[in-house]
N, C-alpha and C positions, 0 to 999 in steps of 0.2 A: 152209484157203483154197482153192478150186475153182480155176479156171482163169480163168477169167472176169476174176474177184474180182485174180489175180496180173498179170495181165495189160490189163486197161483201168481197173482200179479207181484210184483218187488217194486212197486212206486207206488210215490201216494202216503196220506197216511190215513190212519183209523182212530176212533177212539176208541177207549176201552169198553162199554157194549158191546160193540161188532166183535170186537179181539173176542172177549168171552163168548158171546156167543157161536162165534165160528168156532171156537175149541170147544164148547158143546155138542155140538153138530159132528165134528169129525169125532170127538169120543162115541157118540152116539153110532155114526158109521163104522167104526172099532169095534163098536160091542156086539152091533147088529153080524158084521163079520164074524166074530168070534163064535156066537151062537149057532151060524149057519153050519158054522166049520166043526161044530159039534155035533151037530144034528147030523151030517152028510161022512162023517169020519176022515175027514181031513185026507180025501187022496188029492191022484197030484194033480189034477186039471184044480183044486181046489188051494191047493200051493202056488201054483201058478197065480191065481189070482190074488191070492192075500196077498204073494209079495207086490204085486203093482200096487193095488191099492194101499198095504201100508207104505210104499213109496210114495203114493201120489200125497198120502196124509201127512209125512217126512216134508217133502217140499212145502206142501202147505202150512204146513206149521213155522216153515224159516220164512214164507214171505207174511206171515201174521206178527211175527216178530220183529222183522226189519220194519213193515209200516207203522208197528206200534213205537219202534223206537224215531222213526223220522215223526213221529207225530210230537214227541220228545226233545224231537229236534237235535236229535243224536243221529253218524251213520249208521249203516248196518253193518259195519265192523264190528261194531262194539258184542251184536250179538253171537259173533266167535269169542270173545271173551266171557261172556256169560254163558254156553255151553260148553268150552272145552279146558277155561280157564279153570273151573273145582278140580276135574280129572289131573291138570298138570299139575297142579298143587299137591295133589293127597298122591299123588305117583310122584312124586321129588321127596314126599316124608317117606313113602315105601323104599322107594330107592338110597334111599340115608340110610336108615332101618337096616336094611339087606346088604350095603357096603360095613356092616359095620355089626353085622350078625356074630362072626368070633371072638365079639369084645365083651369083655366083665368092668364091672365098677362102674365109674364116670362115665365112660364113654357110652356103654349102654344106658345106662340115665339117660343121659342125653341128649342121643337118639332115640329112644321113647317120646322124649319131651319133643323134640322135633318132631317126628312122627303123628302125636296128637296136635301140635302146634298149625301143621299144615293141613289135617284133615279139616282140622274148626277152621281155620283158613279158608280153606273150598267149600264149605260149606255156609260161610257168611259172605262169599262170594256169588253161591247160588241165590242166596236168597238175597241177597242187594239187587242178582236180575231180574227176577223174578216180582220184585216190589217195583223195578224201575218200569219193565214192561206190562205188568199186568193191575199194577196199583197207582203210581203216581199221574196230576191229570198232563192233558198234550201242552204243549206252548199254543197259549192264545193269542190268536191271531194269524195270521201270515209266516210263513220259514221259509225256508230256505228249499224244503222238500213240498211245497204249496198250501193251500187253504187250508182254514182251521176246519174241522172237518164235523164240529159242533156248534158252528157259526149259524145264523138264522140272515135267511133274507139276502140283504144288499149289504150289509155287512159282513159278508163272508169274505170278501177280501180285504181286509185291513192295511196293505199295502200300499203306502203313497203311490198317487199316479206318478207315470214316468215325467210328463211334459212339464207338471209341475215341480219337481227334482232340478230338472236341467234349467229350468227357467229362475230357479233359487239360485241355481250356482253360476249363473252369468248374469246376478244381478240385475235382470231383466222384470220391469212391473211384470205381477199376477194379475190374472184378470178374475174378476171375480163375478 
C-alpha cells in the first residue's frame, strides 16, 4: 500500500501499526505546522495554509479510521457513531438540564442526574471507539472489505476458491 493509498484512500483495511503510525506522522505534521506558525507569526498566507493541511489531516484521519474499522469487519458507518455519537449524548443531558433550568426539588435532581448520566454515556461511548479502532486486533483472515492485511505469504487470502464453492453446491466431484 503507497502512501497515498494509507493515507487518503477509504478502502481496504489496515492494521493497527499502520493506524498508529500514520497518526504519528500526521501529529508529527501538526506539530511541525504549529511550530512554523509560531516562528513565522501566523499571517494569512500562513492561515491559508494550516487550514488545508489541517483539512487534509481531517480527511486523513476519517479514512484511517474507516479502514481500521473494515479491518474489523465493521462499515465505516459505525465511525459516525463513534465521533459524533458522545457529542449527541452529552448535548441531550445539556439540553434536559436547560429545559428544565426553572425547576427546584426533584425535577432539578433529576436533571442533574440525567445530565451526568449522559455525559459518562458519551464518554464510555468514546472510549468503546477508540479501543474498537485503535486496540482491538482485525478479523483474520478474508472479509468482506478484503485481505487480512497481516497475513504472510500465500496465505493471505483465506477465502475459498470460487470454482470450488460452486462445485460443492452442485454436487459435482472435486478434483484434487
Amino acid at each position: 500500500m503507497d502512501a497515498w493509498t494509507l493515507f487518503f484512500g477509504f478502502r481496504g483495511r489496515i492494521n493497527r501499526a499502520k493506524y498508529w503510525l500514520a497518526l504519528l506522522i500526521l501529529f508529527a505534521a501538526d506539530a511541525v505546522l504549529s511550530a512554523l506558525g509560531y516562528a513565522t507569526g501566523k499571517g494569512m498566507a500562513f492561515q491559508i495554509t494550516s487550514y488545508a493541511v489541517n483539512l487534509a489531516i481531517f480527511v486523513s484521519t476519517l479514512a484511517l479510521g474507516i479502514k481500521r474499522l473494515h479491518d474489523r469487519d465493521r462499515s465505516g458507518w459505525w465511525l459516525l457513531l463513534f465521533y459524533i455519537g458522545p457529542f449527541l449524548v452529552g448535548f441531550a443531558g445539556w439540553a434536559l438540564l436547560w429545559a428544565t433550568a426553572g425547576s427546584f426539588g426533584d425535577v432539578r435532581m433529576v436533571s442533574l442526574f440525567m445530565l451526568r448520566l449522559c455525559l459518562m454515556g458519551g464518554i464510555v461511548l468514546a472510549i468503546w471507539g477508540q479501543i474498537e479502532i485503535g486496540f482491538r486486533r482485525g478479523t483474520v483472515g478474508y472479509n468482506r472489505f478484503g485481505a487480512d492485511p497481516i497475513a504472510k505469504g500465500e496465505h493471505r487470502w483465506s477465502r475459498p476458491r470460487r470454482d470450488l464453492v460452486i462445485e460443492a453446491a452442485t454436487n459435482a466431484p472435486i478434483d484434487r
